[in-house]
C-alpha positions as CSV (number, residue, x, y, z in Angstrom):
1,X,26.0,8.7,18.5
2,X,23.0,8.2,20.6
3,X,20.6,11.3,21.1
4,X,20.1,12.3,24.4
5,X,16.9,14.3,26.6
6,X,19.8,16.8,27.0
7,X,20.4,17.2,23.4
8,X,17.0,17.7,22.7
9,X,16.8,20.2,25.6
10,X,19.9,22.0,24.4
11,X,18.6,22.4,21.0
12,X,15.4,23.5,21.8
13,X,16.5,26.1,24.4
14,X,14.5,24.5,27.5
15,X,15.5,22.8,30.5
16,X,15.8,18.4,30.4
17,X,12.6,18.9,33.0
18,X,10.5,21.0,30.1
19,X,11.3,18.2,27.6
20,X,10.4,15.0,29.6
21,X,7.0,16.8,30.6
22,X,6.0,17.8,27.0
23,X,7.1,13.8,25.5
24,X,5.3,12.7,28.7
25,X,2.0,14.9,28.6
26,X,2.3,14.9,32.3
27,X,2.5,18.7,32.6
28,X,0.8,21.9,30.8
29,X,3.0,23.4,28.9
30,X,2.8,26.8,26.5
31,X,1.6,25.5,23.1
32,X,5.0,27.4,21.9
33,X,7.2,25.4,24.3
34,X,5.5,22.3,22.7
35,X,5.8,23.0,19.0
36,X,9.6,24.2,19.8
37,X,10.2,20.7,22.1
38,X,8.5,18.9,19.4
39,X,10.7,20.1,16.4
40,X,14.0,19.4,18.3
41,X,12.7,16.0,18.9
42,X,12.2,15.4,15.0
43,X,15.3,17.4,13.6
44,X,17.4,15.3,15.7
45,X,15.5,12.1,15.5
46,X,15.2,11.6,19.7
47,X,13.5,8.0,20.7
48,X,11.6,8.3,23.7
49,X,12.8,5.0,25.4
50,X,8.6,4.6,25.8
51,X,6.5,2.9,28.5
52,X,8.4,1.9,31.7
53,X,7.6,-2.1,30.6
54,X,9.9,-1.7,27.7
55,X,13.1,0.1,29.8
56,X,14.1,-3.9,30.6
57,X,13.9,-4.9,26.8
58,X,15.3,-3.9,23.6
59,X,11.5,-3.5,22.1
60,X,7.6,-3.2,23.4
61,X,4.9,-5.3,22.9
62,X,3.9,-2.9,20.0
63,X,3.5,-4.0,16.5
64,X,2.4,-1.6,13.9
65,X,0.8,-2.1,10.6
66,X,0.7,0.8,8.2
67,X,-1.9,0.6,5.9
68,X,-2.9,3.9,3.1
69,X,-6.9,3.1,3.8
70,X,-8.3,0.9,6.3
71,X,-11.9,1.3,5.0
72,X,-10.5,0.0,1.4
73,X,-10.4,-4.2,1.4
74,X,-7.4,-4.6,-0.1
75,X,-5.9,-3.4,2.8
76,X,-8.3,-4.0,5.1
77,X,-7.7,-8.4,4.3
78,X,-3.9,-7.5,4.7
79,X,-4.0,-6.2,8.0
80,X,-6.7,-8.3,9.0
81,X,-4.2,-11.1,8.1
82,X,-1.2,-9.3,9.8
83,X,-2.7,-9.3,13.0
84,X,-3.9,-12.7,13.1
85,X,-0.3,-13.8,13.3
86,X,0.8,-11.3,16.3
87,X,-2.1,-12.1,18.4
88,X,-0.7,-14.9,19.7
89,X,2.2,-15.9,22.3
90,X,5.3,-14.0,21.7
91,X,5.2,-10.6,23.9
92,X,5.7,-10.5,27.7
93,X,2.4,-9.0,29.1
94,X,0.2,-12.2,29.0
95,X,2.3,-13.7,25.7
96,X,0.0,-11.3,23.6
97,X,1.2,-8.5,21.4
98,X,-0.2,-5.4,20.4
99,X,-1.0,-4.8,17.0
100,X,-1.6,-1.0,16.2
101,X,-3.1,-0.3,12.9
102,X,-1.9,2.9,11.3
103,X,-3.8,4.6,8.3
104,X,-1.8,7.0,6.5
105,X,-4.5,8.3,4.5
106,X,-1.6,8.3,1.5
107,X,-0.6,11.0,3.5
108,X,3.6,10.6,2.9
109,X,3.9,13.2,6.1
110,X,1.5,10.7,7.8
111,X,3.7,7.5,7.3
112,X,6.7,8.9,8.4
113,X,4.9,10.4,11.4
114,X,3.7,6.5,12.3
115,X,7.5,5.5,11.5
116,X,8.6,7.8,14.2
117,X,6.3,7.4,17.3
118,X,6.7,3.5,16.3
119,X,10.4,4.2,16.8
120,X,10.0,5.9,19.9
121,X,7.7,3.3,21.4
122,X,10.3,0.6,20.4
123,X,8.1,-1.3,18.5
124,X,8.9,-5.0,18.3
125,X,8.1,-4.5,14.2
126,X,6.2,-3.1,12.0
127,X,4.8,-4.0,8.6
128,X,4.4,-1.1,5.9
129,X,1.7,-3.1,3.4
130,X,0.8,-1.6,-0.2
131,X,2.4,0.9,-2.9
132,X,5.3,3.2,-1.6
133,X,5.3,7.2,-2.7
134,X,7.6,8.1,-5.6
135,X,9.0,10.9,-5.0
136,X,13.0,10.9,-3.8
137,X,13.2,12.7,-0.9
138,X,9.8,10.6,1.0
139,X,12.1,7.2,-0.3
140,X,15.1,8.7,1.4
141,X,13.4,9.2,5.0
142,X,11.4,6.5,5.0
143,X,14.6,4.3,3.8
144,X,16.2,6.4,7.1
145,X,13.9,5.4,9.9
146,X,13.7,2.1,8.1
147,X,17.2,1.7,9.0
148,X,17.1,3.2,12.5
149,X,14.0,0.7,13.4
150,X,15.9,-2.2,12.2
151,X,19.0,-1.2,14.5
152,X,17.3,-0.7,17.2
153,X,15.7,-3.8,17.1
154,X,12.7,-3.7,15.4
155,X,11.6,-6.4,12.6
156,X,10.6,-4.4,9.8
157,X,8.3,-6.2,6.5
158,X,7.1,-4.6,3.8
159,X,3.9,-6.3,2.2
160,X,3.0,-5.6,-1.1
161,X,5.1,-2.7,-1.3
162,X,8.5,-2.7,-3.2
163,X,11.9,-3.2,-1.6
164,X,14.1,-0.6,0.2
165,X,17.7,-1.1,-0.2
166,X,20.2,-1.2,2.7
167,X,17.2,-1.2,5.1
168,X,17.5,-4.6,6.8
169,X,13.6,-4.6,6.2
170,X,12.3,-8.1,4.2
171,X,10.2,-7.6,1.4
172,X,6.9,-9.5,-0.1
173,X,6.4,-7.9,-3.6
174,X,3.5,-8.5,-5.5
175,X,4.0,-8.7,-8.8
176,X,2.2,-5.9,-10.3
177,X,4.3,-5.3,-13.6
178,X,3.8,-8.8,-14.6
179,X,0.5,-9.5,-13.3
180,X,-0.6,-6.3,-15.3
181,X,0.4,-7.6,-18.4
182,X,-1.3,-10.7,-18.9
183,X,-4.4,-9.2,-18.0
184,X,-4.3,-6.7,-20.8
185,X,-3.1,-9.5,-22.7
186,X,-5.7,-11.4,-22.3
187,X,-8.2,-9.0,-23.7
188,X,-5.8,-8.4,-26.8
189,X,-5.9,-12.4,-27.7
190,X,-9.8,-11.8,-27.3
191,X,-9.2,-9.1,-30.1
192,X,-9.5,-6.0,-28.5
193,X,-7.4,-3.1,-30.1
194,X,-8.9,0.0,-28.5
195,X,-8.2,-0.1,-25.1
196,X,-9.3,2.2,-21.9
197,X,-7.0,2.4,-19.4
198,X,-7.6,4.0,-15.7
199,X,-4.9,4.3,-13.7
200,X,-4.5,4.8,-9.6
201,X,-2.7,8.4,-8.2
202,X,0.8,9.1,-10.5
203,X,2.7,9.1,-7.3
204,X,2.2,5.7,-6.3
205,X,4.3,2.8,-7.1
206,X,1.4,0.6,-7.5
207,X,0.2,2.6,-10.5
208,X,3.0,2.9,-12.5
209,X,4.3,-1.0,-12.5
210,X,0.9,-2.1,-13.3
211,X,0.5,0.9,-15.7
212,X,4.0,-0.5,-17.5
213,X,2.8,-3.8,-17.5
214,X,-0.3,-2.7,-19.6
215,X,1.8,-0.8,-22.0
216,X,4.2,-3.9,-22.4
217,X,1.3,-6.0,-23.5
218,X,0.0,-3.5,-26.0
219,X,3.5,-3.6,-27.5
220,X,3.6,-7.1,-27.5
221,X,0.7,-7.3,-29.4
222,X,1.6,-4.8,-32.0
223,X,-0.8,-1.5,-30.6
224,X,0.4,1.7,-29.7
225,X,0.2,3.6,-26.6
226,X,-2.6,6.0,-26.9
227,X,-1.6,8.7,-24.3
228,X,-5.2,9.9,-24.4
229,X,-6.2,6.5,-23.6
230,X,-4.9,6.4,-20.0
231,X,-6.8,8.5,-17.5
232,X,-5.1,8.5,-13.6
233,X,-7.3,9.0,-9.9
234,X,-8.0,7.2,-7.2
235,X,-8.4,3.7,-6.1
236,X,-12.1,4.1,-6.0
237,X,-15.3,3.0,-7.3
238,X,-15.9,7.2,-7.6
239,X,-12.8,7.7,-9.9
240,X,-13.7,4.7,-11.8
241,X,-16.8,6.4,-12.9
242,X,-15.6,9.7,-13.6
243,X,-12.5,7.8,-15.6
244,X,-14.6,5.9,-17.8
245,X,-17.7,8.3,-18.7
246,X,-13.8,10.9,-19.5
247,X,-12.5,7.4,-21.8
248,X,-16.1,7.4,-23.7
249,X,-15.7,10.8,-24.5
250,X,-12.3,10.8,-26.0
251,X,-12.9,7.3,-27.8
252,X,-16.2,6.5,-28.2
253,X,-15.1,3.6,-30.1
254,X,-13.1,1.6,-27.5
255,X,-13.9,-1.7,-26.6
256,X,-12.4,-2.7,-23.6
257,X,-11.5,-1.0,-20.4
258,X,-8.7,-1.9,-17.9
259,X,-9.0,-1.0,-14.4
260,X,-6.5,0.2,-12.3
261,X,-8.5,-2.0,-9.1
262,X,-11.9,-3.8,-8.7
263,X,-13.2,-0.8,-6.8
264,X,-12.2,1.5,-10.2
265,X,-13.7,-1.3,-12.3
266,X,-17.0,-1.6,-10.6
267,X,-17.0,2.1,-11.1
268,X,-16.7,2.0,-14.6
269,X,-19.5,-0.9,-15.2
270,X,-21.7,1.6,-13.8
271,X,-20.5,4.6,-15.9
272,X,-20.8,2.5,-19.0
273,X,-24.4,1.2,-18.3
274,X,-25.3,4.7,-17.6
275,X,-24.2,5.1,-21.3
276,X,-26.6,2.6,-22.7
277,X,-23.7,0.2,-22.9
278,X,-23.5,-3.3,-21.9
279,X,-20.9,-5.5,-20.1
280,X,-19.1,-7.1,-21.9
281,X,-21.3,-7.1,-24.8
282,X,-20.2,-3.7,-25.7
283,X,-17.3,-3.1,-23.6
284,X,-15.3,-5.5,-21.8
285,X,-13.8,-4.6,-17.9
286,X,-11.1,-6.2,-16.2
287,X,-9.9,-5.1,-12.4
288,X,-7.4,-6.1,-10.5
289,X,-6.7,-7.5,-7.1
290,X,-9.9,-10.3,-6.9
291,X,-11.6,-8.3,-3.7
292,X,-14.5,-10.1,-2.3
293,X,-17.4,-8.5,-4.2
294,X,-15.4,-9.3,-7.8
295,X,-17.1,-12.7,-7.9
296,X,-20.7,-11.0,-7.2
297,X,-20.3,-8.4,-9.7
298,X,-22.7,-8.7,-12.5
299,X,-21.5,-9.5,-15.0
300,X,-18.8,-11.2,-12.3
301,X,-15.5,-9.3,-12.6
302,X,-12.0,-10.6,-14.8
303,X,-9.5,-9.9,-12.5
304,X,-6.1,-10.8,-11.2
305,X,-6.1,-12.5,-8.0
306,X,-3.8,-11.6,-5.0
307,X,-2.8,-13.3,-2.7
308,X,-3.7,-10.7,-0.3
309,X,-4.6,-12.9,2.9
310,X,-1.7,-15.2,2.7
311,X,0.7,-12.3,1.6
312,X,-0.4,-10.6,5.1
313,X,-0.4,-13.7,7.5
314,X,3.1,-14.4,6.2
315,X,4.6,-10.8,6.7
316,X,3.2,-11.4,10.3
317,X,4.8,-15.0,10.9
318,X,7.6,-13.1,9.7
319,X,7.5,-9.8,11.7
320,X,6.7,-12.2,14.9
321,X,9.8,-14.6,14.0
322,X,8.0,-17.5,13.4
323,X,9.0,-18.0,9.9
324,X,12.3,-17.2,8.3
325,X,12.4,-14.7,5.8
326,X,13.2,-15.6,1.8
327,X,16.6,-15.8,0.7
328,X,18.2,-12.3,0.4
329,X,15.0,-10.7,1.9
330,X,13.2,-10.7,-1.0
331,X,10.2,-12.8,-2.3
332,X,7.8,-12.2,-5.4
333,X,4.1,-12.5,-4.8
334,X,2.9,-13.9,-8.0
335,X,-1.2,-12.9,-8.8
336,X,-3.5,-15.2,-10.6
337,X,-5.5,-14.0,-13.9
338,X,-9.4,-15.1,-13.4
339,X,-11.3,-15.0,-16.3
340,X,-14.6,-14.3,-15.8
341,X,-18.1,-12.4,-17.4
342,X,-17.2,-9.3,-17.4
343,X,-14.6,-9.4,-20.8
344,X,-15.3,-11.4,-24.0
345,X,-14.8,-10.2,-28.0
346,X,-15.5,-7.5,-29.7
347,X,-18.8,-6.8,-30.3
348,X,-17.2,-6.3,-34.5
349,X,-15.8,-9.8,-34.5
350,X,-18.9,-12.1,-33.5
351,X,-20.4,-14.1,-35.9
């Protein structure tokens, strides 16, 4: 049953007029009013039909990307990507759209905040790119206004982030898990069997699949899981330092550290020459992700590529209609392992 200004009115205990001037901004009103207006609005989920342009169609000429950090390049070349493909013809002012970039900080309040004003603007779509929140509740209302913005019309993709059921919304997954393991497995053909390993935030999708596809490899080659050997933070070159100079301590020993991004790797190179350790000579690095400094690094950086760029462009041909989606939604972004300077053997098994 549709929501109406008179519901919202009703439920917050003001007149229609009181409601339409706080959703419109048009009018002072007391900062109590507001916050009381405002709740209403959420609690029942009210869509402002939006700017007088859009009354004639089902959606605006809004498109919204929702990205965790727009200062971080891995999401930065996504939405970059994304909004080369809804620039052009398409919308009705001028055949342009516009593309509204929405950083969440990895704030899960944040996101769905984005998710709702998109929904009241009657966005044409909106592409969610990176790791999703794990925590049950956040899934459940996200999954929600995922499913109200694809009835109402808009064309929901999620890039790089993993599929949500019953949603309507096509997924491009990367494949983390898998991607994950034949990196570490690459440096446990080299020989390596004390591995560092420094993991993004617990709550994040992103960290554990690639965090699973580390511990797969381990077991594939016969090593255990050395809880101590897994330290968690950021996505940052900050908490890769921290991370590593914490790994040295426990295991002064280890011979190889796998990062959870190249940002978190870089990080740890300069932890470890701080140390009086070289790269790879005395610890090997690998990252993950291939951002554009990787190849600069020095030593350069072993990595998995994404397909970051391409991954983006194609959520936007999607989000814009331009290209059909996979079959059943759903499509696995595969990465590429690049072997470069920064990894070799173990400094015990040179001749």
């Amino acid at each position: 049953m549709t929501v109406t200004l008179a519901d919202v009115a009703a439920r917050a205990q003001v007149s229609p007029a009181t409601v339409s001037r706080v959703l419109n901004g048009n009018y002072p009103v007391a900062a109590a009013t507001r916050e009381r207006v405002l709740k209403a609005v959420d609690e029942l989920d009210y869509v402002l039909n939006g700017p007088a342009s859009a009354l004639a169609a089902a959606t605006s000429d809004l498109v919204g990307i929702l990205v965790n950090d727009i200062a971080d390049p891995f999401f930065g070349i996504m939405a970059s990507a994304i909004q080369s493909e809804i620039g052009g013809p398409g919308g009705r002012a001028g055949g342009e759209r516009l593309a509204v970039v929405c950083n969440t900080g990895g704030s899960p309040e944040r996101e769905l905040t984005y998710l709702t004003l998109l929904q009241r603007q009657r966005a044409a779509a909106v592409v969610l790119t990176g790791g999703a929140v794990e925590d049950a509740p956040h899934a459940a209302a996200v999954a929600a206004k995922l499913r109200r913005l694809a009835e109402a019309g808009t064309r929901v993709v999620l890039c790089g982030r993993p599929p949500v059921p019953d949603t309507g919304a096509v997924t491009l997954a990367f494949d983390n898990r898998g991607s994950a393991r034949r990196l570490t497995a690459h440096l446990t053909g080299l020989g390596h069997r004390r591995l560092g390993y420094i993991a993004g935030p617990r709550e994040r999708t992103t960290t554990r699949h690639r965090l699973e596809g580390h511990r797969e490899a381990l077991a594939a080659a016969g090593l255990d899981d050395d809880p101590a050997l897994t330290v968690h933070g950021r996505f940052d070159r900050r908490s890769g330092h921290e991370a590593a100079l914490e790994l040295l301590r426990r295991e002064p020993s280890l011979t190889a550290i796998v990062a959870a991004n190249d940002s978190v790797a870089l990080g740890a190179c300069a932890a470890l020459r701080e140390s009086g350790l070289r790269v790879p000579q005395d610890v090997s690095v690998a990252g993950f992700d291939d951002l554009p400094f990787s190849m600069d690094a020095v030593p350069s950086l072993t990595t998995v590529r994404l397909p970051l760029a391409e991954a983006g462009a194609r959520a936007g041909r999607i989000a814009m209609a331009r290209e059909e989606p996979p079959p059943g939604g759903i499509a696995t972004v595969h990465g590429e392992l690049m072997v470069r300077g920064s990894t070799g053997v173990p400094r015990e098994q040179r001749g």
